[in-house]
PDB file of N, CA, C and O in Angstrom:
ATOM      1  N   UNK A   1      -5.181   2.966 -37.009  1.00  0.00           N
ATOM      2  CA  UNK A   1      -5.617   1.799 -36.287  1.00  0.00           C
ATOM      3  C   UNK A   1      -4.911   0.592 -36.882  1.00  0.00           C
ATOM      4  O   UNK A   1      -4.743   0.533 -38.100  1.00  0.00           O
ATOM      5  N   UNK A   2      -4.466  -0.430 -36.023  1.00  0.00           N
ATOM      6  CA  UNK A   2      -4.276  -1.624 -36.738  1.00  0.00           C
ATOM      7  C   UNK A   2      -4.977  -3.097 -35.760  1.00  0.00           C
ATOM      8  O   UNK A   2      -5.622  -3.109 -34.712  1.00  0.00           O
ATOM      9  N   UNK A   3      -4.721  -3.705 -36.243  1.00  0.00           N
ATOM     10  CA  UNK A   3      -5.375  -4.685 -35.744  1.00  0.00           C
ATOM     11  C   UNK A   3      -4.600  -6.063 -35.955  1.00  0.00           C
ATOM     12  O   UNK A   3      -3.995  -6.166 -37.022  1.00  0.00           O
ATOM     13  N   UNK A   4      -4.538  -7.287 -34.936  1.00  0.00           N
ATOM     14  CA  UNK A   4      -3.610  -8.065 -34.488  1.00  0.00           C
ATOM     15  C   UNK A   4      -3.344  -8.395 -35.860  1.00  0.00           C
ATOM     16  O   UNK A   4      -4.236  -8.102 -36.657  1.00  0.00           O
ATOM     17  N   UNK A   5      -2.003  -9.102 -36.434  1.00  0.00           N
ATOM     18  CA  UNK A   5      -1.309  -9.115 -37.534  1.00  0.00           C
ATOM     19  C   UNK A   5      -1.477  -8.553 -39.063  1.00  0.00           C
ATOM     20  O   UNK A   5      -1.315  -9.110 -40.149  1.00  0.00           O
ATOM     21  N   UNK A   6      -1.860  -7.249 -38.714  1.00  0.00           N
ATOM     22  CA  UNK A   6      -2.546  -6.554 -39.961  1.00  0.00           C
ATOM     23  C   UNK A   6      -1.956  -5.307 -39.995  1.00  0.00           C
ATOM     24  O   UNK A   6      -1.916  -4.649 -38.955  1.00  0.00           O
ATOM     25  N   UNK A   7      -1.436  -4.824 -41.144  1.00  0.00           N
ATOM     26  CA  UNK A   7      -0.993  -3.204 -42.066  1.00  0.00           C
ATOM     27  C   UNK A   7      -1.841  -2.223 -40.656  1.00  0.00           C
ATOM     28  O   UNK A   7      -2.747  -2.807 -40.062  1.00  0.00           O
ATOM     29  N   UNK A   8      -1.624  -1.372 -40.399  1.00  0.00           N
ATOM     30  CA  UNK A   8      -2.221  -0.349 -40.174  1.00  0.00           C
ATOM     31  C   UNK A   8      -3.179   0.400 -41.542  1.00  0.00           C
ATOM     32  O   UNK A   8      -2.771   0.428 -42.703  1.00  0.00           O
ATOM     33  N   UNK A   9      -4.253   0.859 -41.165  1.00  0.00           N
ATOM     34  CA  UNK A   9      -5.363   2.295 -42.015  1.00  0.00           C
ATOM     35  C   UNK A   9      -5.889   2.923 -40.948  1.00  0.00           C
ATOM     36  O   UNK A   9      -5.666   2.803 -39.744  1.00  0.00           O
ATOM     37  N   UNK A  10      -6.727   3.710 -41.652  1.00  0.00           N
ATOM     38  CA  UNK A  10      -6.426   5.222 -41.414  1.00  0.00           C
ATOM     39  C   UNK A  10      -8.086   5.363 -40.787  1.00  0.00           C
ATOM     40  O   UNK A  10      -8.794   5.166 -41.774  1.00  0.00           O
ATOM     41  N   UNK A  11      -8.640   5.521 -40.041  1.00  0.00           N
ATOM     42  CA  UNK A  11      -9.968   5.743 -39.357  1.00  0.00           C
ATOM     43  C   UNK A  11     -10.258   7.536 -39.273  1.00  0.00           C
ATOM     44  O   UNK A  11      -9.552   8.453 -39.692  1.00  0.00           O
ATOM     45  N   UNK A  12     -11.783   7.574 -38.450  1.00  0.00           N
ATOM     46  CA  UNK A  12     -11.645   9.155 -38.180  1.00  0.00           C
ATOM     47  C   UNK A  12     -12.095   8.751 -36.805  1.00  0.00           C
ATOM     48  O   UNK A  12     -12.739   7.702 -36.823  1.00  0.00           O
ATOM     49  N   UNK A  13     -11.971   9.175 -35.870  1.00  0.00           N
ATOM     50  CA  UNK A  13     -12.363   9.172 -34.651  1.00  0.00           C
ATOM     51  C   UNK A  13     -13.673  10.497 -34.211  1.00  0.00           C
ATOM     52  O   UNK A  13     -13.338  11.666 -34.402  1.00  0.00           O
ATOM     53  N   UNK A  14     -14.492  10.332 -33.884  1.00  0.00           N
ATOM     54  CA  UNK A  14     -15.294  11.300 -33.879  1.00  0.00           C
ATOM     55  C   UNK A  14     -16.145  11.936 -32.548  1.00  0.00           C
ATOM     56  O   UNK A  14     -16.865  12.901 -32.288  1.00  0.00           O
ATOM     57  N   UNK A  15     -15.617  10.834 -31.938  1.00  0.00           N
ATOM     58  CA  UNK A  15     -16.103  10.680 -30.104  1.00  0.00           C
ATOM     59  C   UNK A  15     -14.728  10.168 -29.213  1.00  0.00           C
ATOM     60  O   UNK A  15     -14.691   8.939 -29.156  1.00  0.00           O
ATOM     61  N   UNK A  16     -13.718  10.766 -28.586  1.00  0.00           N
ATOM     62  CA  UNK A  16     -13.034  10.265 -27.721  1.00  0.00           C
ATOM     63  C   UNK A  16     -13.314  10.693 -26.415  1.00  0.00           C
ATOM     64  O   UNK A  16     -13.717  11.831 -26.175  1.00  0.00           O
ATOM     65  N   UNK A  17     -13.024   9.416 -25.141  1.00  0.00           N
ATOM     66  CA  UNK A  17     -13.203   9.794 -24.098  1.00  0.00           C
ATOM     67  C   UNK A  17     -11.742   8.796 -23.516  1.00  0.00           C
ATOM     68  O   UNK A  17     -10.871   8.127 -24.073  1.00  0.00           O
ATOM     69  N   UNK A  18     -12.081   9.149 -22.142  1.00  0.00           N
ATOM     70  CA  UNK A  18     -11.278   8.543 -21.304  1.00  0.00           C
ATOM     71  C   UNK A  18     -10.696   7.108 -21.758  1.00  0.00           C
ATOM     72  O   UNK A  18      -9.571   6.686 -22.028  1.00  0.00           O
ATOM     73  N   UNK A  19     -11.984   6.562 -21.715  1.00  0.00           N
ATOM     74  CA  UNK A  19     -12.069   5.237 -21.742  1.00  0.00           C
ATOM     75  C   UNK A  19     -12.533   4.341 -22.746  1.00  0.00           C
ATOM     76  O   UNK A  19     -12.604   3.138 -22.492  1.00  0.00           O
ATOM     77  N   UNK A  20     -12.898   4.851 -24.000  1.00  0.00           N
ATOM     78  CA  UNK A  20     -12.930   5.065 -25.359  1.00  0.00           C
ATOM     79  C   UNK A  20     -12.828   5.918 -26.307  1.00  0.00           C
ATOM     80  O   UNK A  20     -12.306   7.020 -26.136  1.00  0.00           O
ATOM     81  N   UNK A  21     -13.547   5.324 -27.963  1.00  0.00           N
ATOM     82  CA  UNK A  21     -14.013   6.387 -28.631  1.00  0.00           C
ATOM     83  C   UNK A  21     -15.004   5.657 -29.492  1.00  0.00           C
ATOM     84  O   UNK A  21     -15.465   4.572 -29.137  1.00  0.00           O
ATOM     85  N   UNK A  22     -15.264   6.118 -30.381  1.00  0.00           N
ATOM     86  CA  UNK A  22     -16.405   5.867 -31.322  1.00  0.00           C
ATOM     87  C   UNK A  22     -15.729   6.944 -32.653  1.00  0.00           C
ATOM     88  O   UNK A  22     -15.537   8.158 -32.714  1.00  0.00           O
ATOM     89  N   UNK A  23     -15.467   5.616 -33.776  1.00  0.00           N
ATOM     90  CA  UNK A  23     -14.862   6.398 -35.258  1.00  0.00           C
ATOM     91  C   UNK A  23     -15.342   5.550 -36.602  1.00  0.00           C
ATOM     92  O   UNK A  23     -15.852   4.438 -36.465  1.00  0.00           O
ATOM     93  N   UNK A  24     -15.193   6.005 -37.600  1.00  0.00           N
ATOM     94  CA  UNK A  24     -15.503   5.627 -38.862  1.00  0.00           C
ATOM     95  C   UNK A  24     -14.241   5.178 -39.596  1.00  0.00           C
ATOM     96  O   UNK A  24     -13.084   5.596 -39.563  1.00  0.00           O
ATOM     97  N   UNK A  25     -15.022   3.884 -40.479  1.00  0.00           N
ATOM     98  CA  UNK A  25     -13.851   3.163 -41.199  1.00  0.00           C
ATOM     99  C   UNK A  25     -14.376   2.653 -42.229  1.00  0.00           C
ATOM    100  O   UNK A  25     -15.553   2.291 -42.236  1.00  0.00           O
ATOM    101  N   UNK A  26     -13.526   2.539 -43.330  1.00  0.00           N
ATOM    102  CA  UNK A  26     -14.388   1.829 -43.894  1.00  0.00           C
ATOM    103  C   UNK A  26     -13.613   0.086 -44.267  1.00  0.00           C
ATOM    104  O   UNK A  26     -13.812  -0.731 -45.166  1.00  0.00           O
ATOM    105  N   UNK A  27     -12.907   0.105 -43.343  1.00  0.00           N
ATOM    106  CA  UNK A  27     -12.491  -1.490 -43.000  1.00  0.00           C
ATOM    107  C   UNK A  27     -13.259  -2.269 -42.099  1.00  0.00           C
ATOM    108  O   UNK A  27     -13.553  -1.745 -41.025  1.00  0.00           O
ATOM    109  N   UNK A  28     -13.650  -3.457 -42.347  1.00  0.00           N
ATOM    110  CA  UNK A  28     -14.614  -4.267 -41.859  1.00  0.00           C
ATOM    111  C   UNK A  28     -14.353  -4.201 -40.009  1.00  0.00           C
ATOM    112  O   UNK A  28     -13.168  -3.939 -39.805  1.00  0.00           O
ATOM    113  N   UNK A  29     -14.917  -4.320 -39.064  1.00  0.00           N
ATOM    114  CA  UNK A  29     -14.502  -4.227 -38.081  1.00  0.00           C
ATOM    115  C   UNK A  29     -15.642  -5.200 -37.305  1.00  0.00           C
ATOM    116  O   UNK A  29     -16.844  -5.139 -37.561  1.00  0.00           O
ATOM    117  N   UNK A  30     -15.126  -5.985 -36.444  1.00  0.00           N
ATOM    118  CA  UNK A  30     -15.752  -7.041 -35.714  1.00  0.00           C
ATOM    119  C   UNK A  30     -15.759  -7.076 -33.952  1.00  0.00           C
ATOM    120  O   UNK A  30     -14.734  -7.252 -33.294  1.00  0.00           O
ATOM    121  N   UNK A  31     -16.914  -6.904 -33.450  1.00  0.00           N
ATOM    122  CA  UNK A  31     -16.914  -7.261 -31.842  1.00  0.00           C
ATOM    123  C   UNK A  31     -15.842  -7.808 -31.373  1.00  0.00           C
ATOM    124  O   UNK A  31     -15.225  -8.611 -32.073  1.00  0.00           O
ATOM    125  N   UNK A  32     -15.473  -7.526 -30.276  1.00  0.00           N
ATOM    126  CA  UNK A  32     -14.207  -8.729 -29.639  1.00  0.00           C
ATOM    127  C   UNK A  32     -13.288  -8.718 -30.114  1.00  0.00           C
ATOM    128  O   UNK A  32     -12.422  -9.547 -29.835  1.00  0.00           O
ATOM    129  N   UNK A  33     -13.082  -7.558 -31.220  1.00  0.00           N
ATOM    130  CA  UNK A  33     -11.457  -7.633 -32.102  1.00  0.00           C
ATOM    131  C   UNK A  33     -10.451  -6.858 -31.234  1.00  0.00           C
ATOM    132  O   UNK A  33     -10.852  -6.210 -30.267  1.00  0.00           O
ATOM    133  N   UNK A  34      -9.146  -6.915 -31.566  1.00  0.00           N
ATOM    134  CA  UNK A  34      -8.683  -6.493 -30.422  1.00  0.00           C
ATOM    135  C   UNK A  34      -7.424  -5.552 -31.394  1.00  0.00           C
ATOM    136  O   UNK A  34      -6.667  -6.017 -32.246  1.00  0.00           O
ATOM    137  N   UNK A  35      -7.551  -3.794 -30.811  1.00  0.00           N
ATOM    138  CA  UNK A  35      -7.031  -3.317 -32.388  1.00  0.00           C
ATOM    139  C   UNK A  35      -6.214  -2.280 -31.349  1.00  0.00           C
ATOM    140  O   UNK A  35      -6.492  -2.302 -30.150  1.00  0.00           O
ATOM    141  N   UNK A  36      -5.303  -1.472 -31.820  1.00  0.00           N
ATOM    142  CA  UNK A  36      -4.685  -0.585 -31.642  1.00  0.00           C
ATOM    143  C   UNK A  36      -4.788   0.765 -32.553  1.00  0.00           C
ATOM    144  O   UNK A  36      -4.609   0.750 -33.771  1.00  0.00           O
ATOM    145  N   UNK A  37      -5.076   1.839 -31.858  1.00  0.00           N
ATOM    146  CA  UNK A  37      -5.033   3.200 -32.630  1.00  0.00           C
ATOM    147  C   UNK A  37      -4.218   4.119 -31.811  1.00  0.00           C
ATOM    148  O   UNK A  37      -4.351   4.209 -30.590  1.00  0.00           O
ATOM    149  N   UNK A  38      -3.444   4.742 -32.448  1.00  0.00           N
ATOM    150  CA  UNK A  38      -2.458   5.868 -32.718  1.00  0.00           C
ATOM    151  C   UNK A  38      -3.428   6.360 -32.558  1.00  0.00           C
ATOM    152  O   UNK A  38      -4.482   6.095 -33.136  1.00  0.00           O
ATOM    153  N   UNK A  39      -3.139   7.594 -31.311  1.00  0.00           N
ATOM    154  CA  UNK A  39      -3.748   8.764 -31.324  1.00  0.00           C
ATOM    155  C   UNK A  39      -2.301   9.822 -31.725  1.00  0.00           C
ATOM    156  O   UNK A  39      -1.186   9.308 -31.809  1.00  0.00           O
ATOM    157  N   UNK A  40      -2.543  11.527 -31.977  1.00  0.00           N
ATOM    158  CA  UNK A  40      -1.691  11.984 -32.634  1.00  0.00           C
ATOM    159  C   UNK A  40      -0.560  12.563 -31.430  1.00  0.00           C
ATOM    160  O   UNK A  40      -0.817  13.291 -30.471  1.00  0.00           O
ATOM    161  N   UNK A  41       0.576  12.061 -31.774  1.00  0.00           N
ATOM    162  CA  UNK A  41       1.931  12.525 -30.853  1.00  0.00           C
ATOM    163  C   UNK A  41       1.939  11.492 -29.416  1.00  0.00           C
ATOM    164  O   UNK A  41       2.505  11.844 -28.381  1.00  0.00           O
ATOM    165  N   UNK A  42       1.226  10.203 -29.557  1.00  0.00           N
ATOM    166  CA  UNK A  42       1.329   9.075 -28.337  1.00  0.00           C
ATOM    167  C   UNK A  42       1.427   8.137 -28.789  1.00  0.00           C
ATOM    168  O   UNK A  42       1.096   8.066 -29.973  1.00  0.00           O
ATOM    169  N   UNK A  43       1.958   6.845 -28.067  1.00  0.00           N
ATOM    170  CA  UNK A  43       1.996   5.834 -28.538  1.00  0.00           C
ATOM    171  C   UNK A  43       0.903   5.109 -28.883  1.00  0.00           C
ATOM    172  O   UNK A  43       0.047   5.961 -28.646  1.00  0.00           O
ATOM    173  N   UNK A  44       0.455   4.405 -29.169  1.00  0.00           N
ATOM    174  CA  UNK A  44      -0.963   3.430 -29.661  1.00  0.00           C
ATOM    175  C   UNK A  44      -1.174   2.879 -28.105  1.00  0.00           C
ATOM    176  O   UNK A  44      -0.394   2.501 -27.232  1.00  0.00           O
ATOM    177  N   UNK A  45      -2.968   3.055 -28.216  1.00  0.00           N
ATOM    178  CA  UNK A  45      -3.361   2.834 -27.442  1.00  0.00           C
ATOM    179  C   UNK A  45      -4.311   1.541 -27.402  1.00  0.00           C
ATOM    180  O   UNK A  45      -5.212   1.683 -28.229  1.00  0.00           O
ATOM    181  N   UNK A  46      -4.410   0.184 -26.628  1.00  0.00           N
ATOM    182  CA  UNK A  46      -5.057  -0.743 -27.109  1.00  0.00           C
ATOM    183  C   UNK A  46      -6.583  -1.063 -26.137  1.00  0.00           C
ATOM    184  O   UNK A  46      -6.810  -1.055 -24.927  1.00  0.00           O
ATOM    185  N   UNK A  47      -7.230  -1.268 -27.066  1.00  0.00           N
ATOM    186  CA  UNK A  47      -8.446  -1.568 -26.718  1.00  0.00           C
ATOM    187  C   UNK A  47      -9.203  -3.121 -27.263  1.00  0.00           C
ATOM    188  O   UNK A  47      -8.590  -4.177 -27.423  1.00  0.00           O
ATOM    189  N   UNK A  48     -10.271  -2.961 -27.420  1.00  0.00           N
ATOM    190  CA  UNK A  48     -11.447  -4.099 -27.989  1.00  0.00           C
ATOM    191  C   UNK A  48     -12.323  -3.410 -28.638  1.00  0.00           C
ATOM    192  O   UNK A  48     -12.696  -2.344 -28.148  1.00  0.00           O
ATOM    193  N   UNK A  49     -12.783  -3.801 -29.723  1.00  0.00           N
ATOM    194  CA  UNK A  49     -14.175  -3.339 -30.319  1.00  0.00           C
ATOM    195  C   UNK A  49     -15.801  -4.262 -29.761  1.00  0.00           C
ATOM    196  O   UNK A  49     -16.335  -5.355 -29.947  1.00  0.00           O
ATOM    197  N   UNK A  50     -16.079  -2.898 -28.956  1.00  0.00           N
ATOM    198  CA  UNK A  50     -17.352  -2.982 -28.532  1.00  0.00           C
ATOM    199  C   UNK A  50     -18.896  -3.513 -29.582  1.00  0.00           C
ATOM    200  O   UNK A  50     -19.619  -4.497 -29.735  1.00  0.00           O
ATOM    201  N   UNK A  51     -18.756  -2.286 -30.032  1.00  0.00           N
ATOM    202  CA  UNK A  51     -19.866  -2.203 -31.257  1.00  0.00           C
ATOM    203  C   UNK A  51     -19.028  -2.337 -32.938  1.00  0.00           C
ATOM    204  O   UNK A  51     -17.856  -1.981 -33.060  1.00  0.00           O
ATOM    205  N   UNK A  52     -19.792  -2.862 -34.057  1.00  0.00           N
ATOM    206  CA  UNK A  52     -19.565  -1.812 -35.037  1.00  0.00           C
ATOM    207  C   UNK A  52     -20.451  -2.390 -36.247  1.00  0.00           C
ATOM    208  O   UNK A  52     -21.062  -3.452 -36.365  1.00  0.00           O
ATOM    209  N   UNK A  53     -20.305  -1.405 -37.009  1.00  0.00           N
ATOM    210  CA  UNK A  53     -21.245  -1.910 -38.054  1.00  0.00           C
ATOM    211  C   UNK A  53     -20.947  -1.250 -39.218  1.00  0.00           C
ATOM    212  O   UNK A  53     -20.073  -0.400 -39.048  1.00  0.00           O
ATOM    213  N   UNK A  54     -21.471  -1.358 -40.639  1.00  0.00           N
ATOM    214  CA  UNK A  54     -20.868  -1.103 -41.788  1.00  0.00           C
ATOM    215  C   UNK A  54     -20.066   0.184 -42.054  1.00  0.00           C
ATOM    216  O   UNK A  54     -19.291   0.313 -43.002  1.00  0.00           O
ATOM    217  N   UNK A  55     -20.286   0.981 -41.267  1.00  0.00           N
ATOM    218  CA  UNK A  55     -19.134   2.094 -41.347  1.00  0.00           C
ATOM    219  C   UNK A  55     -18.105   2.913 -40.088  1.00  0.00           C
ATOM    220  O   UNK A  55     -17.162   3.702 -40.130  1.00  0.00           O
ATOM    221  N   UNK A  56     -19.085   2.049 -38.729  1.00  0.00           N
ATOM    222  CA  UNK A  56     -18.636   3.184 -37.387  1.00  0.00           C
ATOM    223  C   UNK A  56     -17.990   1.881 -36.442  1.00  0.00           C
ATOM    224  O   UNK A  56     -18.147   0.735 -36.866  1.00  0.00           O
ATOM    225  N   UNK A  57     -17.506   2.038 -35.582  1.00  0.00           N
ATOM    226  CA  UNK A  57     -17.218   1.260 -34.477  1.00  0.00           C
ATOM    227  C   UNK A  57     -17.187   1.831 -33.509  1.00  0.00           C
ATOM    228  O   UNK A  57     -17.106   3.057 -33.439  1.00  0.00           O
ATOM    229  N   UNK A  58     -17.269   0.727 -32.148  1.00  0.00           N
ATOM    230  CA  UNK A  58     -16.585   2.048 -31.024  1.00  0.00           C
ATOM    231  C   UNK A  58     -15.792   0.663 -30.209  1.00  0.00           C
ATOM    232  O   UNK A  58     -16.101  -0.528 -30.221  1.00  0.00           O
ATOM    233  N   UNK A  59     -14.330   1.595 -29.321  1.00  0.00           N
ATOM    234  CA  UNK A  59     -13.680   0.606 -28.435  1.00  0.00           C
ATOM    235  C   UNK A  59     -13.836   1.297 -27.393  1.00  0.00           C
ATOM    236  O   UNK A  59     -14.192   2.452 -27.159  1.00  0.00           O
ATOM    237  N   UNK A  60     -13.368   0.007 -26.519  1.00  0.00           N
ATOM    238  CA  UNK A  60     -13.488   0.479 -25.299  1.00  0.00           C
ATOM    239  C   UNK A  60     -11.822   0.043 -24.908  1.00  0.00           C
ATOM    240  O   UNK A  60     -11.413  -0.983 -25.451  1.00  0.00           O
ATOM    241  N   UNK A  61     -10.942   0.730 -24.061  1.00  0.00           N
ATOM    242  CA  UNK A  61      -9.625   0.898 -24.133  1.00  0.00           C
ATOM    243  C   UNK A  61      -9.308  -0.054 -22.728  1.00  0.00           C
ATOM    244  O   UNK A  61     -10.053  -0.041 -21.748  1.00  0.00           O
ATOM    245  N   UNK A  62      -8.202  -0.781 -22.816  1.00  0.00           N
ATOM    246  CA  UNK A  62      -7.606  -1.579 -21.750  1.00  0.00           C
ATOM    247  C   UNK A  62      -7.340  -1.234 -20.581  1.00  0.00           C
ATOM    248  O   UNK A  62      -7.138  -1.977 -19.620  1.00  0.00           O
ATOM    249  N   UNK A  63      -7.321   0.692 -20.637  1.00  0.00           N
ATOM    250  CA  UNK A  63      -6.939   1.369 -19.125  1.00  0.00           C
ATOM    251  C   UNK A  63      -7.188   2.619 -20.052  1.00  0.00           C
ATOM    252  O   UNK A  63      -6.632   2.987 -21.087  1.00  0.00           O
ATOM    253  N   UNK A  64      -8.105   3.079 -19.392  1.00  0.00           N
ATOM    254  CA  UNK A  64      -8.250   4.733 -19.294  1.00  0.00           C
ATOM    255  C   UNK A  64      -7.103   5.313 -19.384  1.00  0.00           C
ATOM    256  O   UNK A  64      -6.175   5.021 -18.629  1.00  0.00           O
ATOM    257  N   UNK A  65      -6.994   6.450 -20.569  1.00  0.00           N
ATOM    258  CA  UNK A  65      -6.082   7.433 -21.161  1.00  0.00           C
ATOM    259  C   UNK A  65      -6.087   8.236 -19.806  1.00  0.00           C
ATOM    260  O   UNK A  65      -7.135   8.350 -19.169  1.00  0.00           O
ATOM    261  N   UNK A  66      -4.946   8.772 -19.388  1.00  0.00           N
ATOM    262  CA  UNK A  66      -4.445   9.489 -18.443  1.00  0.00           C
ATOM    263  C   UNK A  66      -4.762  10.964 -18.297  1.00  0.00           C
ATOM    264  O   UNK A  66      -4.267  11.687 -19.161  1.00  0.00           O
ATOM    265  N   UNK A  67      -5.569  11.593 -17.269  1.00  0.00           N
ATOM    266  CA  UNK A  67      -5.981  12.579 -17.038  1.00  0.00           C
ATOM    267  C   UNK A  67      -5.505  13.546 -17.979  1.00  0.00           C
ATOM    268  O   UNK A  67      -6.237  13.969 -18.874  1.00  0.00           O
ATOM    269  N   UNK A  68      -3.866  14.062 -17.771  1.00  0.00           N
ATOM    270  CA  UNK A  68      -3.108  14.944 -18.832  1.00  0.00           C
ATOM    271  C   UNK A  68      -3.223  14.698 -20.425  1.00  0.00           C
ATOM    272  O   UNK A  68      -3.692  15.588 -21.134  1.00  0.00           O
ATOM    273  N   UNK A  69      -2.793  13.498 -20.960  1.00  0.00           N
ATOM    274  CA  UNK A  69      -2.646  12.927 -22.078  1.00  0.00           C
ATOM    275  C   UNK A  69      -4.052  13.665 -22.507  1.00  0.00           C
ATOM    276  O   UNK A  69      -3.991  14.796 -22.988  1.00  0.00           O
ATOM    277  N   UNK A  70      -5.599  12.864 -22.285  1.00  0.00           N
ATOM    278  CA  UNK A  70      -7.014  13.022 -22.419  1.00  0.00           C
ATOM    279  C   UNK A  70      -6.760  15.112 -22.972  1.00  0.00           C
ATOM    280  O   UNK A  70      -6.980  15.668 -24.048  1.00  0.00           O
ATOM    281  N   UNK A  71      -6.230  15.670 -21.627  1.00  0.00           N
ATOM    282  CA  UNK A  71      -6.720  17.006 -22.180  1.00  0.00           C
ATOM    283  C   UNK A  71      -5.889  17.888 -22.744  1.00  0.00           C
ATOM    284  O   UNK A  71      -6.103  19.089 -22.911  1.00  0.00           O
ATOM    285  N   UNK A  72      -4.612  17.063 -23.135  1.00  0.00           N
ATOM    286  CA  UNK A  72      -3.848  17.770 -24.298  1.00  0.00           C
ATOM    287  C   UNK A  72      -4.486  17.329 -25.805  1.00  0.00           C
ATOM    288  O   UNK A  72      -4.625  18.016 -26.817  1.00  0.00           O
ATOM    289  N   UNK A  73      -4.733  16.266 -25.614  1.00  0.00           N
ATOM    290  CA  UNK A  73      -5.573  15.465 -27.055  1.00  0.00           C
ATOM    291  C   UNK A  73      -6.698  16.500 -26.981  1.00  0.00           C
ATOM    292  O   UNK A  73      -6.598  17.151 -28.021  1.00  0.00           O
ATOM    293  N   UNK A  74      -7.404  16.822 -26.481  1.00  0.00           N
ATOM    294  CA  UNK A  74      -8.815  17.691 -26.013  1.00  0.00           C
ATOM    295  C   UNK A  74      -8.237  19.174 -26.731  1.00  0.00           C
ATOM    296  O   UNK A  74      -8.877  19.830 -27.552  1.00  0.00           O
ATOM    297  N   UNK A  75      -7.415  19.381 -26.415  1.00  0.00           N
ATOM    298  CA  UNK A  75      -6.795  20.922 -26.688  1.00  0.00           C
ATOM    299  C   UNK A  75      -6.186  20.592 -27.966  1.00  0.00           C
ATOM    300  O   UNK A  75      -6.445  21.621 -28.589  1.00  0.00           O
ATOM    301  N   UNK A  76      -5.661  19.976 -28.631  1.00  0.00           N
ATOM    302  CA  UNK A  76      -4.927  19.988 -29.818  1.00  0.00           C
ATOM    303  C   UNK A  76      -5.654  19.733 -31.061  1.00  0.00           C
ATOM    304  O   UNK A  76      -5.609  20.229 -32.187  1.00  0.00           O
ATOM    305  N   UNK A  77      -6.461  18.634 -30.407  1.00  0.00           N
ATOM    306  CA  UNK A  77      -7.265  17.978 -31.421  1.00  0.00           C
ATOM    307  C   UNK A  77      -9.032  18.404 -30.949  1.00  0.00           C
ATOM    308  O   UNK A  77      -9.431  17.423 -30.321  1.00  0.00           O
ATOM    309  N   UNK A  78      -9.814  19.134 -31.001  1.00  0.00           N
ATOM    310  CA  UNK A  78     -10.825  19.338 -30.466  1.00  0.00           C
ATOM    311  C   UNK A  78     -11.835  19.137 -31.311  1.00  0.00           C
ATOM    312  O   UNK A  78     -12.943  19.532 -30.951  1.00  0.00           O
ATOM    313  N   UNK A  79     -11.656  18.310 -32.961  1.00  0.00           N
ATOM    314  CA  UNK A  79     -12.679  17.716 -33.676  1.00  0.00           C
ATOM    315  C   UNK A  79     -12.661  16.322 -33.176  1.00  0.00           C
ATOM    316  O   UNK A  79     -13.129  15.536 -33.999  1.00  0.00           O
ATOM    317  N   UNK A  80     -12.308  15.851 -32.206  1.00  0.00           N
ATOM    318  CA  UNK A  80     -12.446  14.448 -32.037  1.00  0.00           C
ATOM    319  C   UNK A  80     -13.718  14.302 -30.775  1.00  0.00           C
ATOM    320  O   UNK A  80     -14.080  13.277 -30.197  1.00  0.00           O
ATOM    321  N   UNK A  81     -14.186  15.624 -30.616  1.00  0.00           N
ATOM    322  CA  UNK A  81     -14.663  15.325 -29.446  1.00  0.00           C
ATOM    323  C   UNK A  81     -16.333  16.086 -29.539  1.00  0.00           C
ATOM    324  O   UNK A  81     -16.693  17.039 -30.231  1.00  0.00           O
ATOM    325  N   UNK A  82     -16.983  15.399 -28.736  1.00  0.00           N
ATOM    326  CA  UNK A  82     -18.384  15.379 -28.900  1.00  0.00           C
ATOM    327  C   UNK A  82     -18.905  16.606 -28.015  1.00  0.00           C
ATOM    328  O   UNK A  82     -20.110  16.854 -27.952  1.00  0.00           O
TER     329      UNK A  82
END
């Protein structure tokens, strides 16, 4: 994940969907922030942070991840998903 003029770190994602996710960090994370996360083998995908609080956040993404993209991530990566 990175976030507007900031290093990239390293999150866990633990809920992805279409149109978000919901992950753990232990970098401070604020409503209305506006961050980018690398999902694995795509380009960064940008969203807003919805919720978050001392360890979890969740975004909600600028345009829904693309039908295919969603269920190769689904198939490759299948701890990200609830």
């Amino acid at each position: 994940m990175r976030k507007t003029g900031r290093t990239a770190f390293k999150v866990v994602i633990n809920d992805l969907s279409r149109t978000g996710c919901r992950g753990e960090t232990l970098s401070k994370m604020h409503v209305d922030e506006r961050v980018w996360i690398t999902l694995p083998s795509f380009a960064p995908v940008e969203g807003v942070v919805m919720w978050a609080n001392s360890t979890g956040f969740g975004i909600h993404w600028d345009a829904p991840l693309h039908g295919s993209v969603f269920d190769h991530i689904r198939h490759q990566f299948p701890h990200m998903f609830r």
